[in-house]
ChimeraX commands (.cxc) that place a marker at each C-alpha (Angstrom):
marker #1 position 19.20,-1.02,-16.58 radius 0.5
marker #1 position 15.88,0.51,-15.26 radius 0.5
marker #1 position 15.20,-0.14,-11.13 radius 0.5
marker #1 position 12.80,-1.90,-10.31 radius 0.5
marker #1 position 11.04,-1.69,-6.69 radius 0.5
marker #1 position 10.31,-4.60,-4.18 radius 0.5
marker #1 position 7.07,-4.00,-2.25 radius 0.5
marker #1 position 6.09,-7.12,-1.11 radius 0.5
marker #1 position 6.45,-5.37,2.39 radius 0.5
marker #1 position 3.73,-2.69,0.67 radius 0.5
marker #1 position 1.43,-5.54,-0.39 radius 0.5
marker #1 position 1.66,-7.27,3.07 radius 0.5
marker #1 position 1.20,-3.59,4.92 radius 0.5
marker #1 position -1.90,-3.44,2.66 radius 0.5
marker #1 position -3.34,-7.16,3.32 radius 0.5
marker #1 position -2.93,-6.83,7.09 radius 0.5
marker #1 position -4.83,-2.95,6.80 radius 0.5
marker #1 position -7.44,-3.17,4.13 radius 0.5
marker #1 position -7.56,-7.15,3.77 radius 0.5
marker #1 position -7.34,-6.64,-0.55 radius 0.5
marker #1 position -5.50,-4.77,-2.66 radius 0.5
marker #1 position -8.87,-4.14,-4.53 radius 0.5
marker #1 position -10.20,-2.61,-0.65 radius 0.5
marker #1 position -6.91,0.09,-0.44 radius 0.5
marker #1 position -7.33,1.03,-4.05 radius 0.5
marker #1 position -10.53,1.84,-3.28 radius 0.5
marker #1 position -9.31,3.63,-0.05 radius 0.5
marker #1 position -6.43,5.32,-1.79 radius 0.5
marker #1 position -8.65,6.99,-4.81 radius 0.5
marker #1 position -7.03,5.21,-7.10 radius 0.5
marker #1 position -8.65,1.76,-9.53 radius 0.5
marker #1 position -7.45,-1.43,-9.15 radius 0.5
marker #1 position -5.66,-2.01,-12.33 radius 0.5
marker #1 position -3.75,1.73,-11.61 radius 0.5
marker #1 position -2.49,-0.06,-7.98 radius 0.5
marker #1 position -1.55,-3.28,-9.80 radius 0.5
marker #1 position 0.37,-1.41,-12.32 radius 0.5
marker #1 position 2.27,0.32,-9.50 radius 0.5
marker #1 position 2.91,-2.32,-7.11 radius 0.5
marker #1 position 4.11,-4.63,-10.49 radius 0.5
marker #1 position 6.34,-1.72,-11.48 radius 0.5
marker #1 position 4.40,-0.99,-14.50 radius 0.5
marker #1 position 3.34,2.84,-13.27 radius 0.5
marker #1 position 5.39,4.48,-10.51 radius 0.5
marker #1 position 3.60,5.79,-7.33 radius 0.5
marker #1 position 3.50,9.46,-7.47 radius 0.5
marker #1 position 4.41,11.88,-4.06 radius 0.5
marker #1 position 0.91,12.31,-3.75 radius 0.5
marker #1 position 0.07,9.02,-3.36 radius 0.5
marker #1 position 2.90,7.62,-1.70 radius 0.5
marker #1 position 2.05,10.40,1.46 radius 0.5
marker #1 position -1.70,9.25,1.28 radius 0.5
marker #1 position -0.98,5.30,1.17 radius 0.5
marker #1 position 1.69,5.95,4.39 radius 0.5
marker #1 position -1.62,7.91,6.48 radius 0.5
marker #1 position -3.86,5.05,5.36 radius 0.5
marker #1 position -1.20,2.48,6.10 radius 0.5
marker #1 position 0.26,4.14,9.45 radius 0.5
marker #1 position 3.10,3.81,7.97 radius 0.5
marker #1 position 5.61,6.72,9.65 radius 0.5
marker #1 position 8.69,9.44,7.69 radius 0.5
marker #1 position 10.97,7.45,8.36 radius 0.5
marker #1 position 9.14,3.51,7.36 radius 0.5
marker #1 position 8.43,5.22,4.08 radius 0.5
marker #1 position 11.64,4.08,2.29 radius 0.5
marker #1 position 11.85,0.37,3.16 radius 0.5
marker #1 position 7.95,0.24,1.83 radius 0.5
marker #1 position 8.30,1.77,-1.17 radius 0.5
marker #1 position 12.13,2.32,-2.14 radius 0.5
marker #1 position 13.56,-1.26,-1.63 radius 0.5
marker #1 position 15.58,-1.97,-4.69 radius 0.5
marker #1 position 14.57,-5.41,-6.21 radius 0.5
marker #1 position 17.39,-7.92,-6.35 radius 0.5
marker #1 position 18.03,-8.74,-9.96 radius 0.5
marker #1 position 19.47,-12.18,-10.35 radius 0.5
marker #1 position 22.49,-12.73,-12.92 radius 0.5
marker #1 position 21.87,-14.04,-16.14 radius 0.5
marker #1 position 23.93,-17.01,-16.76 radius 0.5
marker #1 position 26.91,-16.41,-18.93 radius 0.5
marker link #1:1,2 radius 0.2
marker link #1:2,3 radius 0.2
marker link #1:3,4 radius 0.2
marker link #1:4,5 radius 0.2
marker link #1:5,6 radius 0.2
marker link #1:6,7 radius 0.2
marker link #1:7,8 radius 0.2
marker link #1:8,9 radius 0.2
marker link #1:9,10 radius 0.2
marker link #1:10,11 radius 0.2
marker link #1:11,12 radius 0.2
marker link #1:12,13 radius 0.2
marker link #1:13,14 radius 0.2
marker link #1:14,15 radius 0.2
marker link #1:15,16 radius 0.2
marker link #1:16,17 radius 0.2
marker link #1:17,18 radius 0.2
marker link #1:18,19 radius 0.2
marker link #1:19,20 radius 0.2
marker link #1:20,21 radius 0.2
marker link #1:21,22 radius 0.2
marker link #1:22,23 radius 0.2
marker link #1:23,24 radius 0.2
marker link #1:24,25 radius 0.2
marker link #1:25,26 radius 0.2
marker link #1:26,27 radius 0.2
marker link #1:27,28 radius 0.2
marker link #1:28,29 radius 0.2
marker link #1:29,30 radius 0.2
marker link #1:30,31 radius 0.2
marker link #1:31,32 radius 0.2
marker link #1:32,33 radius 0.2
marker link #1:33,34 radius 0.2
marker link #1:34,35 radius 0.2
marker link #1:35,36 radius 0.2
marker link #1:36,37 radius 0.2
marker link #1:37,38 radius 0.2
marker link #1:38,39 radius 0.2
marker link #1:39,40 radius 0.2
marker link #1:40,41 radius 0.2
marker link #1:41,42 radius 0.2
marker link #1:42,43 radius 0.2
marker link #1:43,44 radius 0.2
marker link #1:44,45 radius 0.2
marker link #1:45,46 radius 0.2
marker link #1:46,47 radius 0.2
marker link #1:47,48 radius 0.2
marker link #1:48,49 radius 0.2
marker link #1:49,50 radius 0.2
marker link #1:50,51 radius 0.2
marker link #1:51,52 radius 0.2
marker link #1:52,53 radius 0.2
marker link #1:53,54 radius 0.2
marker link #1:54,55 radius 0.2
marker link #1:55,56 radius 0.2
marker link #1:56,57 radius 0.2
marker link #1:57,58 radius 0.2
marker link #1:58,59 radius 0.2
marker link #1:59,60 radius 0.2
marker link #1:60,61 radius 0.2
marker link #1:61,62 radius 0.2
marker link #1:62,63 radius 0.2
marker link #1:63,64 radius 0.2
marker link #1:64,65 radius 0.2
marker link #1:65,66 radius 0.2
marker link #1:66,67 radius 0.2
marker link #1:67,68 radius 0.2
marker link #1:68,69 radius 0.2
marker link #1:69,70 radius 0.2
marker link #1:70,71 radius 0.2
marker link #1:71,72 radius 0.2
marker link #1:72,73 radius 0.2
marker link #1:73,74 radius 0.2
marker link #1:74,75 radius 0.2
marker link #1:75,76 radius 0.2
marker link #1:76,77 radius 0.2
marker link #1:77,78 radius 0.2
marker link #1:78,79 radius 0.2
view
């Protein structure tokens, strides 16, 4: 079973910073469609980018995991 990532606490971090996720893609040096993938867990964030989205976002060490290492809660399929 592959992990998938919640970061609906990314994507508000980002509306309440750079208003659009278009706006921090921009910021972050990345295109649009490359921070959709990621934050749709298509593409996984690399170290690089993880460190440059917490300086952009303020977000601090020790934030980092909730933000970007929040397991998604898989529902049961019904027997």
């Amino acid at each position: 079973m592959e992990v998938t990532f919640d970061y609906s606490k990314l994507r508000g971090r980002i509306r309440e910073k750079y208003g659009t996720e278009g706006n921090f893609a921009d910021s972050l040096g990345i295109s649009r469609v490359s921070l959709s993938k990621r934050l749709n867990n298509l593409l996984d964030f690399n170290r690089i980018e993880m460190m440059r989205a917490c300086d952009l976002l303020e977000i601090s060490a020790q934030e980092m995991p909730r933000y970007f290492f929040t397991k998604e809660v898989q529902k049961d399929e019904p027997a």
